[in-house]
Backbone bond lengths (Angstrom), bond angles and torsions (degrees), N, CA, C in turn:
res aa  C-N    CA-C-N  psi(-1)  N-CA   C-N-CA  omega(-1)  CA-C   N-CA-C  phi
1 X - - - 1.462 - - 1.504 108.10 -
2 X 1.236 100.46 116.49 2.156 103.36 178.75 1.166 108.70 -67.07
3 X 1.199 122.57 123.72 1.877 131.04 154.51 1.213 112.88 -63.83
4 X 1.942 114.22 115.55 0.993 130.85 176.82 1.782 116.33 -78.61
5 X 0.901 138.70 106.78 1.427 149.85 165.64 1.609 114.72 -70.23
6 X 1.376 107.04 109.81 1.415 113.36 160.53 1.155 140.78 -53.87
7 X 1.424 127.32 128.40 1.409 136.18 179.68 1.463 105.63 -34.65
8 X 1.338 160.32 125.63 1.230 134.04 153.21 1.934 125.79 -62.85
9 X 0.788 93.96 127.18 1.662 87.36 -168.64 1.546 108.03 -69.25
10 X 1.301 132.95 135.52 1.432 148.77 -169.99 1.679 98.04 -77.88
11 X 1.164 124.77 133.26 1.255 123.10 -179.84 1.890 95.05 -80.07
12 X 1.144 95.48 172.24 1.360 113.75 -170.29 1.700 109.29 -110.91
13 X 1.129 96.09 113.92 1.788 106.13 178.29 1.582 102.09 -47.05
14 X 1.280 85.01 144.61 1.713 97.18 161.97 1.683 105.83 -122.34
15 X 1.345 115.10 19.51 1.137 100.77 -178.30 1.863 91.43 -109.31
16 X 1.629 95.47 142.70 1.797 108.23 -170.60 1.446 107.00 -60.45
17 X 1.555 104.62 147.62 1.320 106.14 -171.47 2.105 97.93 -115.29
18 X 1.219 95.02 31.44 1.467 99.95 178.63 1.578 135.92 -85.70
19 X 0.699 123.27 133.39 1.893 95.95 -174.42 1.162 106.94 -72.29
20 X 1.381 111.88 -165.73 1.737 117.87 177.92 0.930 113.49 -57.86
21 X 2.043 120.28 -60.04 1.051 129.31 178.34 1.515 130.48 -45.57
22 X 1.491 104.10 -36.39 1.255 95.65 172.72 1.074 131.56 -89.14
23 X 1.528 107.70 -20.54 1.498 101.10 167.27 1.813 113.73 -51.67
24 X 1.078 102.27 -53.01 1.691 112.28 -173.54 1.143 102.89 -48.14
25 X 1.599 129.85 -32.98 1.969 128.12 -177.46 1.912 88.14 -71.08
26 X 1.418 116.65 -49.99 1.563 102.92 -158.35 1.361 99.51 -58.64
27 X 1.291 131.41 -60.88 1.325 134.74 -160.41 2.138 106.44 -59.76
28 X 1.734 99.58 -39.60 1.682 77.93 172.25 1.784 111.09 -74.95
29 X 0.771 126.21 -34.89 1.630 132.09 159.41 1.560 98.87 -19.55
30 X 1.984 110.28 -79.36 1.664 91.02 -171.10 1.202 118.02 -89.63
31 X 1.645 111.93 27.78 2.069 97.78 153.01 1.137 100.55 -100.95
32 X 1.588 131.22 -28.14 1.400 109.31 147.19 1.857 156.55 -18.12
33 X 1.569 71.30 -57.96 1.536 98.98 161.02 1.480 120.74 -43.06
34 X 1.271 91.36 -93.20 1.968 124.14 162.47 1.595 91.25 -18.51
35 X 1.237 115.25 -61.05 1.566 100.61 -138.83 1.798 91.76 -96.45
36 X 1.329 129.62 -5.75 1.715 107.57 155.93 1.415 111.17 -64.95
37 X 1.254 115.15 -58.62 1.353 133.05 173.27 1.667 129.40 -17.80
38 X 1.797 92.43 -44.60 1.497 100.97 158.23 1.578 119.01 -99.12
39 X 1.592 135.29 34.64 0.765 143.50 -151.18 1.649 81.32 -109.21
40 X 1.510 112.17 -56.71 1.745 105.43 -169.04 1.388 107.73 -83.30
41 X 1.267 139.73 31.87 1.653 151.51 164.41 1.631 81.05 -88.96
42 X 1.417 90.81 -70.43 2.107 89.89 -159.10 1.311 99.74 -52.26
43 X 1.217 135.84 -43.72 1.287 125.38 -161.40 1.606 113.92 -86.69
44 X 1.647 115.21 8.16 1.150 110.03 167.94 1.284 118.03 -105.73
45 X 1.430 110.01 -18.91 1.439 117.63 -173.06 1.637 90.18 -88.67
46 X 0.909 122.93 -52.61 1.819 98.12 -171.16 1.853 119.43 -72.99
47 X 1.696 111.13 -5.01 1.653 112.40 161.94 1.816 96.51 -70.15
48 X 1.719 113.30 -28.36 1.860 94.21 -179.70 1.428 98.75 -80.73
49 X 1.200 128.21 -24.17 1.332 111.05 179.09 1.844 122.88 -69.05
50 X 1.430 113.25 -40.08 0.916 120.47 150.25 1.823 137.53 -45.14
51 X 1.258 109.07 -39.65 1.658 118.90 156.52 1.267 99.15 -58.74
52 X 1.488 140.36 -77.74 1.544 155.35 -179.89 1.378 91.07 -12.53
53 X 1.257 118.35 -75.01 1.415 129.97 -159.51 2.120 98.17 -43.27
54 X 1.178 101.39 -81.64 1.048 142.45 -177.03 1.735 101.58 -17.66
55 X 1.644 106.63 -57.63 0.764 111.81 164.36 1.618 149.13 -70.67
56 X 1.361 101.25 -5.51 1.625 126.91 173.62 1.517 98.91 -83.49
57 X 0.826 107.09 -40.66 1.921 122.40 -171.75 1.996 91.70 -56.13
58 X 1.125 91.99 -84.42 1.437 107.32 -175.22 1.645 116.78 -43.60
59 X 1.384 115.51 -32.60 1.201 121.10 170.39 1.778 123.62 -76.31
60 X 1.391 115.79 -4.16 1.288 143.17 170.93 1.176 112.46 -97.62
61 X 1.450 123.20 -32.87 1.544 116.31 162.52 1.399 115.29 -71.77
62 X 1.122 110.93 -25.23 1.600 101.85 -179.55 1.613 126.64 -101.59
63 X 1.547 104.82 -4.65 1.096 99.56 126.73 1.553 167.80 -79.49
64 X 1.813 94.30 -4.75 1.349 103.65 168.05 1.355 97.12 -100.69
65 X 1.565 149.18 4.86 0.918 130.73 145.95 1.228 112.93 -54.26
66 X 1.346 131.48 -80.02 1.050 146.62 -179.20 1.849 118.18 -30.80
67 X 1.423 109.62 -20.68 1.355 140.96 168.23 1.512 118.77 -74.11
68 X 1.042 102.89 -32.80 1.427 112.27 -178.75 1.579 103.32 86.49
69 X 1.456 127.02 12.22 1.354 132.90 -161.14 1.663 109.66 -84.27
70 X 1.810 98.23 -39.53 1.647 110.91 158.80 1.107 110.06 -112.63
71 X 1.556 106.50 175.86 1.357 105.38 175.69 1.673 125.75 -84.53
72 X 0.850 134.59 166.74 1.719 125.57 160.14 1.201 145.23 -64.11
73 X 1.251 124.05 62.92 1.560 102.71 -144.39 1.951 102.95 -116.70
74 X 1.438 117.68 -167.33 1.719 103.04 -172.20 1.528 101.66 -64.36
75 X 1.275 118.37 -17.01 1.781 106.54 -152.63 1.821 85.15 -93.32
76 X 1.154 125.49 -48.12 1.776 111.93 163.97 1.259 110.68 -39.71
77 X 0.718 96.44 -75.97 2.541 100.60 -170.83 1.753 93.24 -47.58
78 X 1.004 126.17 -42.99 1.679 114.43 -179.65 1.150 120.46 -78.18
79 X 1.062 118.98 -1.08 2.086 129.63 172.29 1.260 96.90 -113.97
80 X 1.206 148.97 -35.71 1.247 133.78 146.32 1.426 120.34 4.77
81 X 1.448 131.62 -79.61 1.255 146.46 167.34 1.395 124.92 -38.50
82 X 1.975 107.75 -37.03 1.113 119.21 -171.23 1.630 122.23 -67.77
83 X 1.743 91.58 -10.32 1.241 96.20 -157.47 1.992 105.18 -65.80
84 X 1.390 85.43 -42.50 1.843 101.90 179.58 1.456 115.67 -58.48
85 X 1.155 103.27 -24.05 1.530 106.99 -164.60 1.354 107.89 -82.28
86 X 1.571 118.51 -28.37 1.653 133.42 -159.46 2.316 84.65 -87.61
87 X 1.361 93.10 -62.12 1.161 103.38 -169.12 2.051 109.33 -42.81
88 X 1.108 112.28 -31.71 1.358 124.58 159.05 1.360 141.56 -47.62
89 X 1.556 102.95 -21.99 1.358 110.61 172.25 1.693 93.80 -121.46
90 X 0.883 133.32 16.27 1.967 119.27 143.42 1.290 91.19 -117.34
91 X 1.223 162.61 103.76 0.957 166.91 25.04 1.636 115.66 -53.27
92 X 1.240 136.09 -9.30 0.744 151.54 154.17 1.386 120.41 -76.67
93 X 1.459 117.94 -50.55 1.424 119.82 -175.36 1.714 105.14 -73.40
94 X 1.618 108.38 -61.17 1.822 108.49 154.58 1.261 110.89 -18.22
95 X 1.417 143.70 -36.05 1.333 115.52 -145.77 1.840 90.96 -112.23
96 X 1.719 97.89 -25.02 1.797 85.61 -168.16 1.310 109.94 -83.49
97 X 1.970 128.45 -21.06 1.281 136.05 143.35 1.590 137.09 -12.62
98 X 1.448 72.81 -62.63 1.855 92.88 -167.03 1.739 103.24 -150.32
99 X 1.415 138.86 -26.04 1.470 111.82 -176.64 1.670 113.72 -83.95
100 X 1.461 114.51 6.75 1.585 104.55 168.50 1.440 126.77 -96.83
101 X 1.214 96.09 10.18 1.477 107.73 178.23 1.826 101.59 -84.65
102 X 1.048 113.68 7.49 1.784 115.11 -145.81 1.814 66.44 -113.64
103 X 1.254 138.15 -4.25 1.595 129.22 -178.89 1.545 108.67 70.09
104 X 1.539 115.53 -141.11 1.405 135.06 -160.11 2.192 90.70 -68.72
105 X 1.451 103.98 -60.98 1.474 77.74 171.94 1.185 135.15 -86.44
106 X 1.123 119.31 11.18 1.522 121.34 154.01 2.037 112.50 -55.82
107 X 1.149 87.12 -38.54 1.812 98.82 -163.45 1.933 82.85 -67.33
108 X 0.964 96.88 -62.01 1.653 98.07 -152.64 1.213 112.89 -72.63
109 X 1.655 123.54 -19.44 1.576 125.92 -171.94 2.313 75.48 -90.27
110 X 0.849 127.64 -38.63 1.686 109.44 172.55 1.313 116.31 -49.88
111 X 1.813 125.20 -56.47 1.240 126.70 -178.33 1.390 101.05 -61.98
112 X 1.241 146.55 -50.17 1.361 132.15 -166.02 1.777 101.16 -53.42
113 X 1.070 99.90 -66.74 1.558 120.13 -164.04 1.906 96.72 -53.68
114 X 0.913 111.71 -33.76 1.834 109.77 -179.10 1.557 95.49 -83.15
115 X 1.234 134.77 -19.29 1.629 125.43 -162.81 2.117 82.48 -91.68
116 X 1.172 82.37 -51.33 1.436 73.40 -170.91 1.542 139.30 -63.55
117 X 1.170 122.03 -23.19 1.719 151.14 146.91 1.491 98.59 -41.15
118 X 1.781 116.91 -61.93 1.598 120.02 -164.87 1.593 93.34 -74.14
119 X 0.974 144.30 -3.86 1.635 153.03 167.24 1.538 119.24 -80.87
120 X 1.252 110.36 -34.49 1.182 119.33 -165.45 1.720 95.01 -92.66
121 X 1.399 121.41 -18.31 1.381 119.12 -173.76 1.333 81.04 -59.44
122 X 1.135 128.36 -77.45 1.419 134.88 -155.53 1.535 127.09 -24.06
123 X 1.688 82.50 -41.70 1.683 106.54 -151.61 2.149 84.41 -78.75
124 X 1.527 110.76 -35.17 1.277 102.75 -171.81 1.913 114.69 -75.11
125 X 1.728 83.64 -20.44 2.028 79.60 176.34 1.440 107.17 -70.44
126 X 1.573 122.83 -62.73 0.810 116.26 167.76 1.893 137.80 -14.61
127 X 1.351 105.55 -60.96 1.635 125.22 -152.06 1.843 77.16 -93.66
128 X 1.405 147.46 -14.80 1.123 130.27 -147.34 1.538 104.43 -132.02
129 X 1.471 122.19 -54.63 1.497 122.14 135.28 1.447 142.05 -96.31
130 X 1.009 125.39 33.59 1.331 141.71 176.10 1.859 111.78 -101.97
131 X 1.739 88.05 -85.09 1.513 114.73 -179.54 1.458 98.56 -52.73
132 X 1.504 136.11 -58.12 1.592 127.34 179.19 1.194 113.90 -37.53
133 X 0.998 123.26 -19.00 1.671 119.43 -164.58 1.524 103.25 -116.87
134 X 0.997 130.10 5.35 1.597 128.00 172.11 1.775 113.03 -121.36
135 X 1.302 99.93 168.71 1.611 103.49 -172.46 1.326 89.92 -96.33
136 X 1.301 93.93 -177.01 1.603 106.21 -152.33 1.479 107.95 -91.20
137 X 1.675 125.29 -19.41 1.195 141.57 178.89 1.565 89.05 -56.78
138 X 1.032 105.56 -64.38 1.925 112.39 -159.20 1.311 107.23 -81.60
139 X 1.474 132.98 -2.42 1.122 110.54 150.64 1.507 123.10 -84.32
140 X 1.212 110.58 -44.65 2.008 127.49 154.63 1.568 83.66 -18.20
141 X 1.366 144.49 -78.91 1.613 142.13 -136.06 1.419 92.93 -76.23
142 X 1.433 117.25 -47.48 1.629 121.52 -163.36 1.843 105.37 -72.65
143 X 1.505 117.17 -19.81 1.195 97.00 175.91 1.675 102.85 -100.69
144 X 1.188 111.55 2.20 1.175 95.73 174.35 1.334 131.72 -89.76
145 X 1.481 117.99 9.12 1.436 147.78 179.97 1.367 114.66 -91.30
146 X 1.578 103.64 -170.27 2.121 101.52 161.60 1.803 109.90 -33.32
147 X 1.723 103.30 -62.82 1.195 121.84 -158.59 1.879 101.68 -31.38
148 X 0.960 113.40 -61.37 1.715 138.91 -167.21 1.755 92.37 -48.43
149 X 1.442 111.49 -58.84 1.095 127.54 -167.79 1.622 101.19 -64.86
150 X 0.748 128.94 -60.53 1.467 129.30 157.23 1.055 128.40 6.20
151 X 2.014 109.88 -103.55 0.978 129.90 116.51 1.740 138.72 48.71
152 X 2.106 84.43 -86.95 1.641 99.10 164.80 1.448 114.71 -61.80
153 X 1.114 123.96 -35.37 1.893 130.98 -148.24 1.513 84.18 -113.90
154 X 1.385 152.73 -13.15 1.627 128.46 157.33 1.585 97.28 -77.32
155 X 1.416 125.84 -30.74 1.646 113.45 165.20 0.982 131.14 -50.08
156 X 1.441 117.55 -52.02 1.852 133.36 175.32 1.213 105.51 -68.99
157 X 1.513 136.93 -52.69 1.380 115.47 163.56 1.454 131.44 -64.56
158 X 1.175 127.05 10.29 1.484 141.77 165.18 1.244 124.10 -85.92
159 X 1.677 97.01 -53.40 1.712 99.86 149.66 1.419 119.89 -49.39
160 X 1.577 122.57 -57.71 1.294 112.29 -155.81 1.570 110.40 -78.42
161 X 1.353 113.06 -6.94 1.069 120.05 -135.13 1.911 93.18 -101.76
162 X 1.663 90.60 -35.95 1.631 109.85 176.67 1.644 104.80 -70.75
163 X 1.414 126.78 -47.31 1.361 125.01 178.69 1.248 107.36 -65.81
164 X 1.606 132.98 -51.42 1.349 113.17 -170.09 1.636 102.26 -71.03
165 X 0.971 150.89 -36.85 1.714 148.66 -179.66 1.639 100.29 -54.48
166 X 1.703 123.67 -47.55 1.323 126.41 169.21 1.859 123.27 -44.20
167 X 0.953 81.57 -44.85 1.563 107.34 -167.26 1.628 102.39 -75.10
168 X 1.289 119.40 -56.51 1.714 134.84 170.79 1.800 110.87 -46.33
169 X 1.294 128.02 -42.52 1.143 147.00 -179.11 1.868 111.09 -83.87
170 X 1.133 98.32 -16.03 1.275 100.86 153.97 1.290 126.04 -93.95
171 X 1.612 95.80 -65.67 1.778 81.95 175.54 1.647 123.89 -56.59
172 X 1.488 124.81 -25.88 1.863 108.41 155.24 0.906 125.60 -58.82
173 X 1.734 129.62 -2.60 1.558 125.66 176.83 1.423 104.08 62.58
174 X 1.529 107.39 171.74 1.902 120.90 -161.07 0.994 130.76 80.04
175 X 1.754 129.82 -57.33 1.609 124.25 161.54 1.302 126.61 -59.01
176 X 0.814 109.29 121.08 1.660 123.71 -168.53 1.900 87.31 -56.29
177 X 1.791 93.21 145.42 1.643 96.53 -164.57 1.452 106.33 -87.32
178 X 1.587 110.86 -22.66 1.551 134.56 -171.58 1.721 101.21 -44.35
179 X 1.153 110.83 -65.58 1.604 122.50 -163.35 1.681 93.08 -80.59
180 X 1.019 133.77 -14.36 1.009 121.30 -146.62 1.697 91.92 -103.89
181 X 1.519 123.98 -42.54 1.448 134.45 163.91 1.701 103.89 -44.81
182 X 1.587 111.86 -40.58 1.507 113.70 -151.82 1.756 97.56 -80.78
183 X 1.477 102.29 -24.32 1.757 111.52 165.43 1.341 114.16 -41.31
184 X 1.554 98.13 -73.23 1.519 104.09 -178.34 1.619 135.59 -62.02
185 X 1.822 95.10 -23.77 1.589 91.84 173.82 1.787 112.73 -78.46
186 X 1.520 99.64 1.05 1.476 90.19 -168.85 1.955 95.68 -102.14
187 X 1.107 106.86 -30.93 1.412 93.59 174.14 2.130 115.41 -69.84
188 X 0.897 100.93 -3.99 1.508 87.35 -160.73 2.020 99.22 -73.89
189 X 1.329 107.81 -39.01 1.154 103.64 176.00 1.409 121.26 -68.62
190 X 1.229 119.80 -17.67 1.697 136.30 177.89 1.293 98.04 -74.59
191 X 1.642 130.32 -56.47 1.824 120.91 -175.75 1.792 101.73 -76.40
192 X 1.293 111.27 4.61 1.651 98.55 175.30 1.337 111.61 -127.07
193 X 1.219 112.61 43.19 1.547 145.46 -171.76 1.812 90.62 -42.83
194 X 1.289 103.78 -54.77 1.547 102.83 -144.45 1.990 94.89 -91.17
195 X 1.217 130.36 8.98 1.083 121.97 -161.96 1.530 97.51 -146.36
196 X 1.516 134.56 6.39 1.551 136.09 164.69 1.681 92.03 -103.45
197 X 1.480 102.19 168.63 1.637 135.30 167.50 1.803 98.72 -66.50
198 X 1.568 110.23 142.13 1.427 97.71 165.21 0.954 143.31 -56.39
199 X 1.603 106.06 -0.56 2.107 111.44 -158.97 1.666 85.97 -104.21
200 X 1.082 105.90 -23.94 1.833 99.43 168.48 1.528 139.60 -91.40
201 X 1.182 104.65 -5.10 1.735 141.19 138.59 1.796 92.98 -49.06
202 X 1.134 118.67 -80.84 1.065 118.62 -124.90 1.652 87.08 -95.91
203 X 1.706 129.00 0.38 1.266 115.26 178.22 1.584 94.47 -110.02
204 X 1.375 127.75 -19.01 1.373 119.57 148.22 1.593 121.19 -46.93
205 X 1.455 123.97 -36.33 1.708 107.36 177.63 1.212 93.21 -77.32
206 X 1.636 141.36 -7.90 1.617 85.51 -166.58 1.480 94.74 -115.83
207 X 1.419 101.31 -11.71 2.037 89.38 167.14 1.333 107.24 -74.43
208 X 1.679 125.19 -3.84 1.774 111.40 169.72 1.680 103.18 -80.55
209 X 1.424 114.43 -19.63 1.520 107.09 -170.97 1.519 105.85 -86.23
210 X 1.256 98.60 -37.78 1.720 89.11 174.66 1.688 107.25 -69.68
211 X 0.820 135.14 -65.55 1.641 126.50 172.79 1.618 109.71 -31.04
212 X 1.430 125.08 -37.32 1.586 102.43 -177.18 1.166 101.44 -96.59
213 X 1.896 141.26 -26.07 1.507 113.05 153.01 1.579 151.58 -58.08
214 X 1.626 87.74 -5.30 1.356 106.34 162.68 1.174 114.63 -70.96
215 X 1.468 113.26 -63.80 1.047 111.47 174.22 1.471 144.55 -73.57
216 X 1.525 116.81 -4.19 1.107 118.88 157.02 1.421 116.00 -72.94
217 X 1.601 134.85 -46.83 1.117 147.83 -146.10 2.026 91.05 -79.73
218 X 1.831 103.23 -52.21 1.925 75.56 160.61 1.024 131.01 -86.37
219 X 1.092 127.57 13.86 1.928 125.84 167.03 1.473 98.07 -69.08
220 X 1.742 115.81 -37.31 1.399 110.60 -149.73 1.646 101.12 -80.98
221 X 1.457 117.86 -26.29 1.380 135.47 173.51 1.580 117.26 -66.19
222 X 1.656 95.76 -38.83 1.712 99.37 167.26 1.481 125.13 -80.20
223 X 1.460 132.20 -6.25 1.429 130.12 -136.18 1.709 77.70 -103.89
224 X 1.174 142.15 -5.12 1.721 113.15 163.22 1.455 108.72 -54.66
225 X 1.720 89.12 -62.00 1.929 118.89 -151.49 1.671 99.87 -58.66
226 X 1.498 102.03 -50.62 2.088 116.28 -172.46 1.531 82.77 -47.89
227 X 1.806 137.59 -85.26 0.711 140.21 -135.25 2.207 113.91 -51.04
228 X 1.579 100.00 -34.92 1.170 106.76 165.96 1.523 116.28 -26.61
């Protein structure tokens, strides 16, 4: 019986069998790659910059409502709400930019600060079409219930909720700290709605609107380079 002997198998180069040229097509290919790839970063961070905006706007109408500067009418009291909702997606884009670099409290000073915004929608349907439409006896009863109680604690988590997100965005470094202080001095009179003068209500929305067009307008300037 003949003993069959195996072919030995040839190992396989690892050295490229490409020419110059083609190497140079593969490599522009994967900065190609890379660089669609970061195409939907930029294009998400400047739709939060765009909400940001949106939401400074709206937060200026309701303070000259509240001013007596416009009038009151359904389409004011129904943007009311909008204001939280816009402000939700740049606080969102802020945080996937630059507040996760801040680690474990980056994550959690975000969830506070997003629970508390999606709280405050409430607090603006409520206080904006609710309370407009009742006398003042029956709202006196309604805050003096759960409702009231409510209310207080979507405020305190708005506060806390705005300082720890402030505070997180610092320690990841990049957002300029300027606008970012002018955030918080403008919310503090907004979560203490029920315990400031109205003219400080109403100079809290617009130092919160100037702080989020600041800060949207450089997210929207950063969202090539961030997206890198």
């Amino acid at each position: 019986m003949l003993a069959t002997t195996a072919e030995p198998r040839r190992p396989q180069s690892t050295i490229s069998l490409r020419s110059p040229a083609e190497e140079a097509q593969h490599k522009e290919n994967s900065t190609t790659i890379q660089s669609s790839a970061a195409v939907p970063s930029a294009t998400l961070y400047r739709l939060a910059s765009a909400a940001g905006v949106g939401s400074a706007l709206i937060l200026l109408v309701n303070a000259a409502k509240r001013s007596s500067l416009i009038a009151t009418t359904d389409l004011t009291q129904l943007l009311a709400p909008v204001a939280e909702i816009l402000a939700l997606g740049l606080v969102v884009g802020l945080f996937l930019a630059f507040g996760r670099r801040a680690g474990l409290f980056g994550t959690i000073a975000f969830v506070i600060n997003f629970v508390a915004l999606a709280s405050l929608v409430g607090v603006e349907v409520v206080i904006n079409l609710v309370f407009s439409k009742l006398p003042l006896t029956t709202i006196i009863d309604l805050r003096a219930g759960p409702l009231g109680l409510a209310l207080v604690a979507s405020s305190v988590l708005f506060l806390l909720g705005t300082l720890a997100f402030v505070i997180s965005l610092v320690v990841a470094r990049g957002v300029p700290r300027i606008p970012l202080a002018i955030y918080f001095i403008g919310a503090v009179p907004v979560a203490l709605r029920a315990l400031v003068p109205e003219w400080a209500l109403d100079l809290g929305l617009v130092t919160l609107a100037a702080a989020i067009a600041w800060l949207a307008g450089w997210l929207w300037m950063r969202a090539p380079t961030t997206s890198r």
